[in-house]
Structures are given as C-alpha cells and as structure tokens.
ZADO-1210 file (C-alpha; in nm, 4 decimals, padded with zeros to 6 digits):
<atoms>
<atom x="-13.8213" y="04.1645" z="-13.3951" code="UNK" pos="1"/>
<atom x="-13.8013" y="04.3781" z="-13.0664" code="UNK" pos="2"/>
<atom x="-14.0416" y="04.6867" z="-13.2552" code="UNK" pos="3"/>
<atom x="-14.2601" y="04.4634" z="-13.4613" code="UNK" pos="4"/>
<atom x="-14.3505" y="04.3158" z="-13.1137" code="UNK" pos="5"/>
<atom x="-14.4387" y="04.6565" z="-12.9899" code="UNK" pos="6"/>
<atom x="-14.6592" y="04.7143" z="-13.3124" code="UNK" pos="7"/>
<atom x="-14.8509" y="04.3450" z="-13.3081" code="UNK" pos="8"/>
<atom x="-14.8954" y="04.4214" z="-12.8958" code="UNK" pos="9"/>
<atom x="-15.1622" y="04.7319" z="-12.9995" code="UNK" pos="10"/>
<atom x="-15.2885" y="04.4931" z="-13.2138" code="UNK" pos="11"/>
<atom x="-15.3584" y="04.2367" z="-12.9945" code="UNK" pos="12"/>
<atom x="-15.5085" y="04.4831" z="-12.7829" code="UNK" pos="13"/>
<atom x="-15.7495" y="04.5844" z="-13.0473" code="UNK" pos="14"/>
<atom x="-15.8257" y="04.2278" z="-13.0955" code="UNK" pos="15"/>
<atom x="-15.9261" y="04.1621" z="-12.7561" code="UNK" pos="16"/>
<atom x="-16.1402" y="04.4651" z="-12.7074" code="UNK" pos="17"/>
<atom x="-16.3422" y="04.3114" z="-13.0208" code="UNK" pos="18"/>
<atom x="-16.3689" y="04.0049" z="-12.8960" code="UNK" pos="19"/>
<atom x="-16.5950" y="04.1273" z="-12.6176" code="UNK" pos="20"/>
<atom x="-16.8128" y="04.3265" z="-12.8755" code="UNK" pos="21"/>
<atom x="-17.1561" y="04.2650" z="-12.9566" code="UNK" pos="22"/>
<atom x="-17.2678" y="04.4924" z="-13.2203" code="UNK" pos="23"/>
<atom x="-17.5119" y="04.4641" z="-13.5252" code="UNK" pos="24"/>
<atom x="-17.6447" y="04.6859" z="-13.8391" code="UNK" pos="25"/>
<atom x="-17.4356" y="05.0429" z="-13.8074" code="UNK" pos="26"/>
<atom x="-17.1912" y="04.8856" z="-13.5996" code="UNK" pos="27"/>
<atom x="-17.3365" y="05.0536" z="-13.2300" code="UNK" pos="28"/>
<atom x="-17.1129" y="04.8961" z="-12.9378" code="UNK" pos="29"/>
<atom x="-17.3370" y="04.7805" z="-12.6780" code="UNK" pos="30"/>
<atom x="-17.0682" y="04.7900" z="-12.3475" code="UNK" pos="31"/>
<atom x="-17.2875" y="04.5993" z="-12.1114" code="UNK" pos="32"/>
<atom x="-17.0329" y="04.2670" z="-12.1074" code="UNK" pos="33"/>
<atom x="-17.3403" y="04.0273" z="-12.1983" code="UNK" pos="34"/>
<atom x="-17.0810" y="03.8590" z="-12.5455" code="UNK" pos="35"/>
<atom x="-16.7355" y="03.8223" z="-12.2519" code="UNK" pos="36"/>
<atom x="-16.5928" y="03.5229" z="-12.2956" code="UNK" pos="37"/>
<atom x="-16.2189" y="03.5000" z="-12.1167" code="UNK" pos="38"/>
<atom x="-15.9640" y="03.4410" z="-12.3752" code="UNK" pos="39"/>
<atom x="-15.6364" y="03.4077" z="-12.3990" code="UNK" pos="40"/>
<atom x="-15.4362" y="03.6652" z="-12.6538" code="UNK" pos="41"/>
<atom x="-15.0919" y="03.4817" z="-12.8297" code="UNK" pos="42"/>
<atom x="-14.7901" y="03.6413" z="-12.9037" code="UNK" pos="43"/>
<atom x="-14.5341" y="03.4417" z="-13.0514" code="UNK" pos="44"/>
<atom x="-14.2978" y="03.3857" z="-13.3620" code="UNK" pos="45"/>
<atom x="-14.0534" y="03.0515" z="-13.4315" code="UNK" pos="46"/>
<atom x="-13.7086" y="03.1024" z="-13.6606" code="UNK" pos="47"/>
<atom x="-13.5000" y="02.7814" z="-13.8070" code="UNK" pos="48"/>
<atom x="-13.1980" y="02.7725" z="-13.5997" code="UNK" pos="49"/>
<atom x="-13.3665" y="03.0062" z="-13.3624" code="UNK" pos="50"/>
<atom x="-13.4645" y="02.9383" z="-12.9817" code="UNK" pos="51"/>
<atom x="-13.8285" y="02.9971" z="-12.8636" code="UNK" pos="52"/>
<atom x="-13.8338" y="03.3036" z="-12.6729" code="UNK" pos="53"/>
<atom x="-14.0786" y="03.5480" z="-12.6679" code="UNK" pos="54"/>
<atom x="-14.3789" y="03.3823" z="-12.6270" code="UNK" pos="55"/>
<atom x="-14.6014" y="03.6193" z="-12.4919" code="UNK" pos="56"/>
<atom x="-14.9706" y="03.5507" z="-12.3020" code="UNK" pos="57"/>
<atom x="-15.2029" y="03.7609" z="-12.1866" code="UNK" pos="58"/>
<atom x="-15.5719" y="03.7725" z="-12.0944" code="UNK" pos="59"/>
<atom x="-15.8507" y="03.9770" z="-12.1753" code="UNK" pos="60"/>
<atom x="-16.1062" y="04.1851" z="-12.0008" code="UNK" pos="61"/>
<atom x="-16.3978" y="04.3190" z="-11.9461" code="UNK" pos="62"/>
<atom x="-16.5054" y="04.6928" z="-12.1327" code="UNK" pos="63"/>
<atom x="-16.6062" y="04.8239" z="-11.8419" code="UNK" pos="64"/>
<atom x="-16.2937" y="04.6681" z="-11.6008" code="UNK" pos="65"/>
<atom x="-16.1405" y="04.9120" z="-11.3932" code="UNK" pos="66"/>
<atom x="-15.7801" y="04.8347" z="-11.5293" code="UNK" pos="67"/>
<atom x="-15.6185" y="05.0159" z="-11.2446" code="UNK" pos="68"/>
<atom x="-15.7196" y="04.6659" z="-11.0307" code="UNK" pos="69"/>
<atom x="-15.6613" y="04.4387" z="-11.3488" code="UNK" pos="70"/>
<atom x="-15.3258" y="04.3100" z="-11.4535" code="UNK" pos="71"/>
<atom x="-15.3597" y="04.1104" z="-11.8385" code="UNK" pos="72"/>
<atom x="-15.0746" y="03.9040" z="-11.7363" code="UNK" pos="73"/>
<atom x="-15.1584" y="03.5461" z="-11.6965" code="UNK" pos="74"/>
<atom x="-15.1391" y="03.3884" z="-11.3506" code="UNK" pos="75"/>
<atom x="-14.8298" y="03.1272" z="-11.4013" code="UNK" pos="76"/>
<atom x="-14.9300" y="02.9170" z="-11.1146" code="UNK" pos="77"/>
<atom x="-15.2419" y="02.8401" z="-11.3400" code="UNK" pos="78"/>
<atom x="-15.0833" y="02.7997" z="-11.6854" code="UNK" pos="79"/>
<atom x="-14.8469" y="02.5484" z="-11.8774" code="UNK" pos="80"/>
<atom x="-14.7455" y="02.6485" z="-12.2430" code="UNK" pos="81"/>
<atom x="-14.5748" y="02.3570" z="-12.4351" code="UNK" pos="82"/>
<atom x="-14.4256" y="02.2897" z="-12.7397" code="UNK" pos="83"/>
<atom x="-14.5007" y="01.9776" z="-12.9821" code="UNK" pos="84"/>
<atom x="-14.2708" y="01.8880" z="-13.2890" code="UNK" pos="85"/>
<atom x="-14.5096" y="01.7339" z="-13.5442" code="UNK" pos="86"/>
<atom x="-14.2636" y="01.5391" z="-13.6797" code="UNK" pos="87"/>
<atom x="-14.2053" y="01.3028" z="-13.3699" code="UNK" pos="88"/>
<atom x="-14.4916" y="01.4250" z="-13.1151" code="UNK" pos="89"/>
<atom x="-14.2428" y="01.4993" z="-12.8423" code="UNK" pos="90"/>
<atom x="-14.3707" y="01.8011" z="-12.6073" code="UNK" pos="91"/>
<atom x="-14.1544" y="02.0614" z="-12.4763" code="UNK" pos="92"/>
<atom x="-14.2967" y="02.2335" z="-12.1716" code="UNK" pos="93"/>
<atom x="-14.1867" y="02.6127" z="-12.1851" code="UNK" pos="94"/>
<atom x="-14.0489" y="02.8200" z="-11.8955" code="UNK" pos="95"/>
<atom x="-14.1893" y="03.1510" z="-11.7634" code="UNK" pos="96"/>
<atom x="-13.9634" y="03.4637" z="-11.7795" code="UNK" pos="97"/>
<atom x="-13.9973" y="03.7301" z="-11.5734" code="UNK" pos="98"/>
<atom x="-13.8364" y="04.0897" z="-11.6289" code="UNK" pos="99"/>
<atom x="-13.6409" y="04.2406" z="-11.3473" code="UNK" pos="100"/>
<atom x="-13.8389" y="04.5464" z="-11.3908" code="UNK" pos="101"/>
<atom x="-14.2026" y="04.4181" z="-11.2751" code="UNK" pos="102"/>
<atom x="-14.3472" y="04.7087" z="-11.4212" code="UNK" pos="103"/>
<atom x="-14.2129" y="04.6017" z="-11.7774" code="UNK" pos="104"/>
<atom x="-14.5434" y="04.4302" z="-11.8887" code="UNK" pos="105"/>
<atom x="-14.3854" y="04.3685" z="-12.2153" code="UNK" pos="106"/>
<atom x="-14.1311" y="04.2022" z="-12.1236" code="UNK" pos="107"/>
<atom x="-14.2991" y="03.8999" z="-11.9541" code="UNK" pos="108"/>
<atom x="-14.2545" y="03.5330" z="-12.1702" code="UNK" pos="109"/>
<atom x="-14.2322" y="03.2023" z="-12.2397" code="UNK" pos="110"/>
<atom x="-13.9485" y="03.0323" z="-12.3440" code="UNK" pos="111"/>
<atom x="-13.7820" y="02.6901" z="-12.3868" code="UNK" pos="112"/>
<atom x="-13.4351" y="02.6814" z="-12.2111" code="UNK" pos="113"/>
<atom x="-13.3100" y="02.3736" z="-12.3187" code="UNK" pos="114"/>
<atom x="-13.1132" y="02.2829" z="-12.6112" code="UNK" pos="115"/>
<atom x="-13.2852" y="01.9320" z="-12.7635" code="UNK" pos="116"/>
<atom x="-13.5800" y="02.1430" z="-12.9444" code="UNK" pos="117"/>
<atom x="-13.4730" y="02.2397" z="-13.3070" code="UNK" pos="118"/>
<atom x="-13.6674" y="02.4073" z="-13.5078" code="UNK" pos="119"/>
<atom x="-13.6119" y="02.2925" z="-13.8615" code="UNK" pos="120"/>
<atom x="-13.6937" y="02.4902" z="-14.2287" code="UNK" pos="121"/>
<atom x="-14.0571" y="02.3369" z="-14.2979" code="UNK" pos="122"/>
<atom x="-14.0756" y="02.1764" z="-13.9991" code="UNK" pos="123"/>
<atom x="-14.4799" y="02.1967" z="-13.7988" code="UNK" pos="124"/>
<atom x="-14.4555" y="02.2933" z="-13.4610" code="UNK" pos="125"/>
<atom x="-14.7768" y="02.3165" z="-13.2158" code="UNK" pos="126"/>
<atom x="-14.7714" y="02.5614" z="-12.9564" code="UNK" pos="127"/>
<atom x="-15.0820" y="02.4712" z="-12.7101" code="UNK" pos="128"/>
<atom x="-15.1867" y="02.7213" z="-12.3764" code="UNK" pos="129"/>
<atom x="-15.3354" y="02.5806" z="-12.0740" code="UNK" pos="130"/>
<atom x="-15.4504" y="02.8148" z="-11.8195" code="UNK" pos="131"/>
<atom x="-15.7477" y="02.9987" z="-11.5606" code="UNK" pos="132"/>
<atom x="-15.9412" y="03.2954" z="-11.6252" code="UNK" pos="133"/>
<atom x="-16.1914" y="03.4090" z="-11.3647" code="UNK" pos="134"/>
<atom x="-16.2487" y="03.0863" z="-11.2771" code="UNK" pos="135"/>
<atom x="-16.2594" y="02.9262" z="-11.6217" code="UNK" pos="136"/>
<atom x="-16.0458" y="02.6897" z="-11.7768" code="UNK" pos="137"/>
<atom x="-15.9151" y="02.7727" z="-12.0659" code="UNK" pos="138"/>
<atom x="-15.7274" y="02.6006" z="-12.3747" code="UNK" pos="139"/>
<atom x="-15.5810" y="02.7452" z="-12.6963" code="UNK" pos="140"/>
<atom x="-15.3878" y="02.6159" z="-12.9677" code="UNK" pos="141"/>
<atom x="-15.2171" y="02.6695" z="-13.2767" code="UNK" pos="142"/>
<atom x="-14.9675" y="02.4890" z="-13.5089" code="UNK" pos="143"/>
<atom x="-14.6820" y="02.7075" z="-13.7440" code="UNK" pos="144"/>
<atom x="-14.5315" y="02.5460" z="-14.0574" code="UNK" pos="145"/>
<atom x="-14.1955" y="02.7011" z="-14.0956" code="UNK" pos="146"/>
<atom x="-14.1350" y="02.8308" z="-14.4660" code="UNK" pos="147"/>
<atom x="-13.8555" y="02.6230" z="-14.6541" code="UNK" pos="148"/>
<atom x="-13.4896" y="02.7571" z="-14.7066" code="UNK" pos="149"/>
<atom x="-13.4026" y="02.9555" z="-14.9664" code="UNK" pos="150"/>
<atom x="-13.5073" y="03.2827" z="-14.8954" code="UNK" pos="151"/>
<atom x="-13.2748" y="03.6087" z="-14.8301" code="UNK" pos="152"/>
<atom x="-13.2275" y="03.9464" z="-14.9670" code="UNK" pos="153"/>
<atom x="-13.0152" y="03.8762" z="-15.3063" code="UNK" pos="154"/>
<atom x="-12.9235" y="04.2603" z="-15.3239" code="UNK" pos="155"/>
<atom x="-13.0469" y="04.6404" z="-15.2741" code="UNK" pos="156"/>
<atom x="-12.9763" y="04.9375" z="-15.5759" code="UNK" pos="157"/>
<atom x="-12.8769" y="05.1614" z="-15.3384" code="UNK" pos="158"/>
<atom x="-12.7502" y="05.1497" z="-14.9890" code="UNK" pos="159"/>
<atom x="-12.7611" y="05.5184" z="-14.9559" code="UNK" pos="160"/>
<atom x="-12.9674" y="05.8055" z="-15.1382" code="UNK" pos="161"/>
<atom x="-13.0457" y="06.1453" z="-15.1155" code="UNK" pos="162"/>
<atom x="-13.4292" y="06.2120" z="-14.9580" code="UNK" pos="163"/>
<atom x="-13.6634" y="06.1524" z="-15.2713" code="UNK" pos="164"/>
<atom x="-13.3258" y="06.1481" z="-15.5046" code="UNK" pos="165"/>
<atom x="-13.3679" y="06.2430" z="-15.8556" code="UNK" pos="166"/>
<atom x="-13.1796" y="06.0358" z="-16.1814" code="UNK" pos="167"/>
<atom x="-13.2255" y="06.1741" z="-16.5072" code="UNK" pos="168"/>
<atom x="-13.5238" y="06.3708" z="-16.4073" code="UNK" pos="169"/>
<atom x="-13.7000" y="06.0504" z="-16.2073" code="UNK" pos="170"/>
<atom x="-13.6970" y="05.9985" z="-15.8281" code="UNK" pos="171"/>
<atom x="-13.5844" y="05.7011" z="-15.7381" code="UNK" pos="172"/>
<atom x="-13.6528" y="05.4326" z="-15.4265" code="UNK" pos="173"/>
<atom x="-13.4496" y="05.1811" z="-15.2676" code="UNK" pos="174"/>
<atom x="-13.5769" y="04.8838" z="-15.4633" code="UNK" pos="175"/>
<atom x="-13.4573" y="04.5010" z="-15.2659" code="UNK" pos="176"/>
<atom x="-13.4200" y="04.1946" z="-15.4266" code="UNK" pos="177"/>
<atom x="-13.5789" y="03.8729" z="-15.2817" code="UNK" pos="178"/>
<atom x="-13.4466" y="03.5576" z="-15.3007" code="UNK" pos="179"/>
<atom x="-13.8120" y="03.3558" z="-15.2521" code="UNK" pos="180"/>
<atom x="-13.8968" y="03.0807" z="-14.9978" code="UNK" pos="181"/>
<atom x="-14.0763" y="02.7705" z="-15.2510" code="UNK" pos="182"/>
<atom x="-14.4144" y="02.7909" z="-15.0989" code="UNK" pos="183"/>
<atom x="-14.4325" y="03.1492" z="-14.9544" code="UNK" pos="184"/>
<atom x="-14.6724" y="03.4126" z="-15.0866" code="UNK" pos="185"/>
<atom x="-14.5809" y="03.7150" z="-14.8444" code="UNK" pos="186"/>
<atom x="-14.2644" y="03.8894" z="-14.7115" code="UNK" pos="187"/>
<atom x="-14.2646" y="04.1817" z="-14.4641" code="UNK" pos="188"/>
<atom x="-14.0146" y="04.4414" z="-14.4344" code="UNK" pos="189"/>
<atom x="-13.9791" y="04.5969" z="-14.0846" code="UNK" pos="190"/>
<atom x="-13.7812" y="04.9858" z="-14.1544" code="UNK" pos="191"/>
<atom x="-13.6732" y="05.1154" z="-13.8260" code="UNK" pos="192"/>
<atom x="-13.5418" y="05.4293" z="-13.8306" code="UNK" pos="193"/>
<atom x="-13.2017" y="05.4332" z="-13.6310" code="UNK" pos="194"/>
<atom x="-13.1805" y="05.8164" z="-13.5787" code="UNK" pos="195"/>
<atom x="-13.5200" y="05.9553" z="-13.4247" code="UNK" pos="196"/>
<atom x="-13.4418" y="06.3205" z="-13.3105" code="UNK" pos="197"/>
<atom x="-13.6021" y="06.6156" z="-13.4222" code="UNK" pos="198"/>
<atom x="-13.3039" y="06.7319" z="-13.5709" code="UNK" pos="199"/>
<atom x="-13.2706" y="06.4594" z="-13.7827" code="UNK" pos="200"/>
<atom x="-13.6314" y="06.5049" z="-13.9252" code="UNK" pos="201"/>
<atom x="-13.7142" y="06.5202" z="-14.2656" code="UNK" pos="202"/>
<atom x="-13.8387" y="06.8633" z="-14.2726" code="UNK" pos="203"/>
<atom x="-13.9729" y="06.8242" z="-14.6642" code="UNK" pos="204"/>
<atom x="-14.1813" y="06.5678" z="-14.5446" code="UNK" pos="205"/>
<atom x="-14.5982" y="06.6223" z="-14.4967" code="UNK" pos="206"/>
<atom x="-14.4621" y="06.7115" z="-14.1502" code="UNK" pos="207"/>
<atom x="-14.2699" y="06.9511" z="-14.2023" code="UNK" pos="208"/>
<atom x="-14.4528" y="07.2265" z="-13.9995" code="UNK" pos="209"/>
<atom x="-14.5080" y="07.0024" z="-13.6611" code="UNK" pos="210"/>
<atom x="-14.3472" y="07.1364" z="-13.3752" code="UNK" pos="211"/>
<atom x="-14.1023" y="06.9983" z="-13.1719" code="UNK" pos="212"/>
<atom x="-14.4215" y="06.9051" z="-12.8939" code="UNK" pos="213"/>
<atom x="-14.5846" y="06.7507" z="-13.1531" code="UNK" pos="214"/>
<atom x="-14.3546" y="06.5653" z="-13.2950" code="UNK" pos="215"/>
<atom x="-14.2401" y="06.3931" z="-12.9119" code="UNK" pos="216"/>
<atom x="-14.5875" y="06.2937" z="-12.9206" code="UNK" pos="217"/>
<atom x="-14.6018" y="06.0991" z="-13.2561" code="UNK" pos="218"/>
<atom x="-14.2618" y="06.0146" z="-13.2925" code="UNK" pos="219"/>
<atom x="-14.3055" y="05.6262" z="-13.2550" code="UNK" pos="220"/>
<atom x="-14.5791" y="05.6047" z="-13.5711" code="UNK" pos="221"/>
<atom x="-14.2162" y="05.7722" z="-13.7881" code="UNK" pos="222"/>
<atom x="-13.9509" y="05.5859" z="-13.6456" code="UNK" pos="223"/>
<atom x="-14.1498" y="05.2516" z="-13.7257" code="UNK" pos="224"/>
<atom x="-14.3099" y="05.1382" z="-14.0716" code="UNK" pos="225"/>
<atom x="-14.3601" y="04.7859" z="-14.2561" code="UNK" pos="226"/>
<atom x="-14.4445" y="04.7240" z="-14.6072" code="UNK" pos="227"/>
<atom x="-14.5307" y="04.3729" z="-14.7297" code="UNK" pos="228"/>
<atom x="-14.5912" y="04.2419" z="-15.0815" code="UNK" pos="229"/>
<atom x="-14.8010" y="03.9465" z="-15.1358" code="UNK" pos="230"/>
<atom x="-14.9518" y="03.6845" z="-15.3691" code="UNK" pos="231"/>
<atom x="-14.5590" y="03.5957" z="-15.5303" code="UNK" pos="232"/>
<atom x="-14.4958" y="03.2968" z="-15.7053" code="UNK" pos="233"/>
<atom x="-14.4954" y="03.0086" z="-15.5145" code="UNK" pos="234"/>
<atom x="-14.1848" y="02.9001" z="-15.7034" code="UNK" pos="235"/>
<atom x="-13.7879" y="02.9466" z="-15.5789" code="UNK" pos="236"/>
<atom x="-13.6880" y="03.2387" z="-15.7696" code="UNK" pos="237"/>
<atom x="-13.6382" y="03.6068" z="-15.7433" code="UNK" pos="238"/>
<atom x="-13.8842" y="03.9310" z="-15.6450" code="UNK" pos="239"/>
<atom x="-13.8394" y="04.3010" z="-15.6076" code="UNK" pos="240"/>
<atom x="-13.9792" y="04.5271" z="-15.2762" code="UNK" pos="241"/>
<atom x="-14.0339" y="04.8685" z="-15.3593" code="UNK" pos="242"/>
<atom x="-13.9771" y="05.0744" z="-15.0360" code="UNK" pos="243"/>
<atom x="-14.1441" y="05.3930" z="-15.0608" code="UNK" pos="244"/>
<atom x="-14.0260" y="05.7425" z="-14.9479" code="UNK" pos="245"/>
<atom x="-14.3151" y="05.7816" z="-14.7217" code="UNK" pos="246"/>
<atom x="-14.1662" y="05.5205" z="-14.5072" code="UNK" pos="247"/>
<atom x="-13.8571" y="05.7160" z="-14.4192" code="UNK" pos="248"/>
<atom x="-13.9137" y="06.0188" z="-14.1928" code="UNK" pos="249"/>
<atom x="-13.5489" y="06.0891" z="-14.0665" code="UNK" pos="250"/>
<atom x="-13.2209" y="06.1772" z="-14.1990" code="UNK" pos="251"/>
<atom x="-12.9701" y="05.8845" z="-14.0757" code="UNK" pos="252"/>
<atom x="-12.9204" y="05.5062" z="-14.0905" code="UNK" pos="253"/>
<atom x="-13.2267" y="05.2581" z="-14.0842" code="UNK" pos="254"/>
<atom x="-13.2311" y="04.9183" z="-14.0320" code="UNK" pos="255"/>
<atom x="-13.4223" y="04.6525" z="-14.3103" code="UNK" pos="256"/>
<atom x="-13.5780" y="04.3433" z="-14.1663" code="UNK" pos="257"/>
<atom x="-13.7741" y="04.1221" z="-14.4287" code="UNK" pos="258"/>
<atom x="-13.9242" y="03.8168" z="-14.3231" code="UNK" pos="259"/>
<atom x="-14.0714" y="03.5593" z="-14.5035" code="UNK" pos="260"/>
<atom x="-14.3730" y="03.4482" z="-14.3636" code="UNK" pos="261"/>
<atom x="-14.5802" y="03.1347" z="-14.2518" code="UNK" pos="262"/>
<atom x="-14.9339" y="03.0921" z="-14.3088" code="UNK" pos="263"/>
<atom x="-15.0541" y="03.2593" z="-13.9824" code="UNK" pos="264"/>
<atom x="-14.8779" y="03.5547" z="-13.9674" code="UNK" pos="265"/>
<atom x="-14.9379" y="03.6508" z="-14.3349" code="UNK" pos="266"/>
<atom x="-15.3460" y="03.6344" z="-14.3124" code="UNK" pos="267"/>
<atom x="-15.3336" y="03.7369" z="-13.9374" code="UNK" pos="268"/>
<atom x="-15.1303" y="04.0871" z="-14.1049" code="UNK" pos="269"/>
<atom x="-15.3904" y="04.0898" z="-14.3853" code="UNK" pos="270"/>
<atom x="-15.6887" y="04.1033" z="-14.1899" code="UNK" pos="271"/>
<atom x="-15.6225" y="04.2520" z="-13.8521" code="UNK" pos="272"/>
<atom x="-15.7339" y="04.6075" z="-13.9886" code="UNK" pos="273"/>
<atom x="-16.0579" y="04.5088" z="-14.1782" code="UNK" pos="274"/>
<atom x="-16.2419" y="04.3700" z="-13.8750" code="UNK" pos="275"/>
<atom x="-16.6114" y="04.5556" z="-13.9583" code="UNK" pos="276"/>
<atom x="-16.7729" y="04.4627" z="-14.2181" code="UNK" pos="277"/>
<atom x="-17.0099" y="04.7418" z="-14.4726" code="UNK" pos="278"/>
<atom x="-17.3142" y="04.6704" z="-14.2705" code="UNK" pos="279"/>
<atom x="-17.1031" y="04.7365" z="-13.9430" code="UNK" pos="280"/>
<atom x="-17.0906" y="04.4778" z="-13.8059" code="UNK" pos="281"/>
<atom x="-16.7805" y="04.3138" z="-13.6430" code="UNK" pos="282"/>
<atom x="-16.5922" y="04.0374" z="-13.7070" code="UNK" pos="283"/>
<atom x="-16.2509" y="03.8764" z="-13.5965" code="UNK" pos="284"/>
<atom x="-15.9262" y="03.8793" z="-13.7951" code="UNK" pos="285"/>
<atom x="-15.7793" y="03.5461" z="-13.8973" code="UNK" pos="286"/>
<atom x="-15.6257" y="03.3982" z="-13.6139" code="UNK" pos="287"/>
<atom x="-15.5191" y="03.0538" z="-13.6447" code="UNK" pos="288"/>
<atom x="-15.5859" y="02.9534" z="-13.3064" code="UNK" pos="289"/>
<atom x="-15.8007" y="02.6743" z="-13.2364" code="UNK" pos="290"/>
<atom x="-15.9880" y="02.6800" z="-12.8574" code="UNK" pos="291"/>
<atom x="-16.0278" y="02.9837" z="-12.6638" code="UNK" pos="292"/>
<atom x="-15.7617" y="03.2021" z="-12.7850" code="UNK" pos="293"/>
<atom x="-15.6623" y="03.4881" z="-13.0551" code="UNK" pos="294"/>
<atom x="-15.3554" y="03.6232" z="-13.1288" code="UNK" pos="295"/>
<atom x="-15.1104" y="03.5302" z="-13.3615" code="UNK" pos="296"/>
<atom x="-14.8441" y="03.2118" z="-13.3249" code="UNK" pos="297"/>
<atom x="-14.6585" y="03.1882" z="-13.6573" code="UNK" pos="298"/>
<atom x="-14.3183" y="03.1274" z="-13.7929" code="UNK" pos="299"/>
<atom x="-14.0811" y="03.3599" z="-14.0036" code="UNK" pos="300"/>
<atom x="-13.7114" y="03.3588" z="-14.1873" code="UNK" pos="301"/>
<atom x="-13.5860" y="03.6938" z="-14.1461" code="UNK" pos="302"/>
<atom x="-13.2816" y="03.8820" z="-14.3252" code="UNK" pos="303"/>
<atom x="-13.1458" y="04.2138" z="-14.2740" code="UNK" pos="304"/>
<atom x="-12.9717" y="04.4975" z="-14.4201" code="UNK" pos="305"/>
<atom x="-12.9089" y="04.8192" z="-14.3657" code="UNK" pos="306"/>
<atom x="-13.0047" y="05.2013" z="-14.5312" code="UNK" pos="307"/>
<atom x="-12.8771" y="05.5215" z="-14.5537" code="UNK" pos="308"/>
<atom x="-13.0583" y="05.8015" z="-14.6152" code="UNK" pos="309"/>
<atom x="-12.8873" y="06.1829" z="-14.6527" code="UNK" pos="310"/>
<atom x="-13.0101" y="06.5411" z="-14.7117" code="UNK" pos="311"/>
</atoms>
C-alpha cells in the first residue's frame, strides 16, 4: 500500500490547508490565520491477519508558517496513540517508529509490536490520538469496521494485451472479476506501473509528444492510477472492474491491488476532491474522526494480481 500512501499523503495535505480556511460567497481565501485551529491529520489502514503498522500523525499549520522552521511531525514525548478492540475493550498502546534516514518524513509511524492484537474480518477497532499542539491539547478518534471475508479477485480475461488491443474490430480492456465482501459497496484498484522509463512509454498515448524533461517531471501522476467502482450489491456474489487504457502509460508489467473497503475510507475517497461547494464556499471531506482530527483511519482486504501490457 507503499504508493497509495504517497497519493492519500498530498491529500492529507490538501486537507489540512482547508482546514485553516475561512472563505465565503466566490470562494476568496482570506490568509490572515483568524479560523487555525491545531489538528491532528490521520494516516492509517488495518488488514485481517495483518499487523498495525503505518500509522502515520502529523500536525497542521499555519498559511502563513515559515515551513523552513516547522516540522508536521508530532512531538512523541507529547503523544500516545492506542488501539481498542471493540469486542473486549482491551487497549493496545502503539509504539513510535522512527526511520534511519531522519530526513524521510514519510517514513515516521506508529505501530503495535506485539503479537496478542488480532485483527479479525468484521471485527471494530478504535484507534484514539492523544497529543500537544502549540500548547493545546489535543484528542482525535476514530473507529474502523473491518469488511467480512469473502472477497478476492475470482479471475482477469487477460493477463497480457497488446496497448488498446483490437478483437474482431473492438478494443478490448482488462476486465477483473470480484469476488464481493457481504456488506461492502466499494473496491479500489491501485495500478502501479512496474516499468517507468521513458523508453518504455507509451508513445500513442495523449503524451506522446512530451519530451524526455517533461516527462521526469510528471512521471509519478503515470506510473500511479486507481479506479474504484461503487454502490455494488451488498450481497456475497460476483462483480466486474473495467480497467481503462488511460490508466496504463508504459509498456511492461504492472502490479493490481484491489481492496475492499470499510466505511471510512470509501466516503473519505469519495469526497476528498469535492471540498467547495457552487457558491464557493469550502467545506471538509468526510473524515470519520471524532475530536480534533482529519484524516482518514479505515480498514481494507486487499488482493493482487499482476498485468502485462506489450507493444
């Protein structure tokens, strides 16, 4: 989930950039700082059968914060993260990771390093932040309900085509069937391509005449696409994903990742990119998080497979 992280991080930057706007009518952004309130931005994702890693913290900041004296890391002198299982109220107090590269702001997380916390298919798990912000105390919570088992990807029509391939006269798409969680609406594919040279570009693409500057520059926006479908039965049973030839940029192998998705994650990905309204004004996405906090903390079942496509 290594690239989806990189992908929800700009988001979460967006987010907390919003959440010190105070802006009315045709959506002018006052930047004096008179709507900051410190908040804590959530990063984090449970699996069954999975540990918790990765749960990433931050703060936020002022618009008009010199970020060259401002780190968004969290002091962790100041702040606990813990763990409750809902379905026995024990607490699990999570352990702060840091990267051997300091400069690695990424890389900085929470995690629970023992080996008595399971997480469980369906199972409601509460993740809740305690920490200091200028001087403030701050709380944050949110609780996940893991989808139920039964989801996977039954099967794929192709594993390799040709770039936009033509049958009989039609081009065809790598079309994936979905074995459905009972009670989950949305699954996300993650396509990351595994070749991302220049070479390997797809020079029939609406790209085709970007140099090799320009493409060094935007590289990361081709190598990296999702696609979700949404609103599925809620029932067990079987759906198709469609992935489209404008999510494939490179010649080479790609790697599939669909998850099936809690609650939190699916309305957090459904609104994080509609946050002005017609009038213009602003508004938050759906974050789940209860207390002084945004972010996303959900829960996913992920399977994977893997693509080819040639020239």
């Amino acid at each position: 989930m290594k690239e989806q992280q990189k992908s929800l991080a700009a988001m979460l930057f967006i987010m907390l950039v919003l959440a010190t706007l105070n802006s009315c009518g045709r959506g002018v952004v006052e930047v004096e700082n008179v709507s900051y309130e410190p908040r804590v931005s959530i990063e984090g994702f449970l699996s069954p059968g999975k540990r918790v890693s990765g749960i990433r913290l931050f703060r936020n900041f002022k618009l008009d914060q010199d970020l060259r004296e401002q780190t968004p890391l969290l002091d962790p002198l100041k702040t606990t993260a813990t763990i409750t299982d809902e379905s026995n109220g024990r607490v699990y107090t999570l352990s702060y990771r840091t990267p051997p590269n300091l400069l690695d702001i990424g890389n900085y997380y929470y995690e629970y390093t023992g080996n008595d916390l399971n997480i469980e298919y369906g199972g409601s798990y509460t993740l809740e932040v305690r920490t200091e912000i200028d001087g403030t105390p701050i709380r944050a919570s949110s609780t996940t309900t893991v989808p139920l088992a039964g989801f996977k990807i039954a099967g794929v029509n192709y594993d390799s085509l040709q770039y936009r391939q033509k049958i009989n006269g039609e081009t065809v798409n790598f079309i994936l069937d979905i074995d459905r969680s009972p009670g989950t609406t949305y699954y996300l594919a993650s396509i990351l391509s595994l070749t991302d040279d220049y070479d390997s570009f797809v020079g029939t693409s609406p790209f085709d005449k970007m140099s090799r500057e320009e493409f060094e520059k935007e590289k990361d926006r081709f190598v990296f696409n999702t696609f979700w479908i949404q609103n599925t039965p809620e029932e067990a049973g079987r759906s198709i994903m469609n992935l489209f030839w404008f999510q494939f940029h490179f010649y080479g192998r790609y790697r599939v990742i669909v998850y099936a998705a809690d609650k939190n994650y699916r309305e957090f990905m459904q609104t994080y990119s509609r946050v002005q309204e017609i009038d213009g004004n602003f508004h938050e996405a759906r974050f789940n998080i209860e207390g002084q906090g945004v972010g996303v903390f959900g829960s996913v079942i992920a399977d994977t497979l893997y693509l080819k496509v040639t020239e």
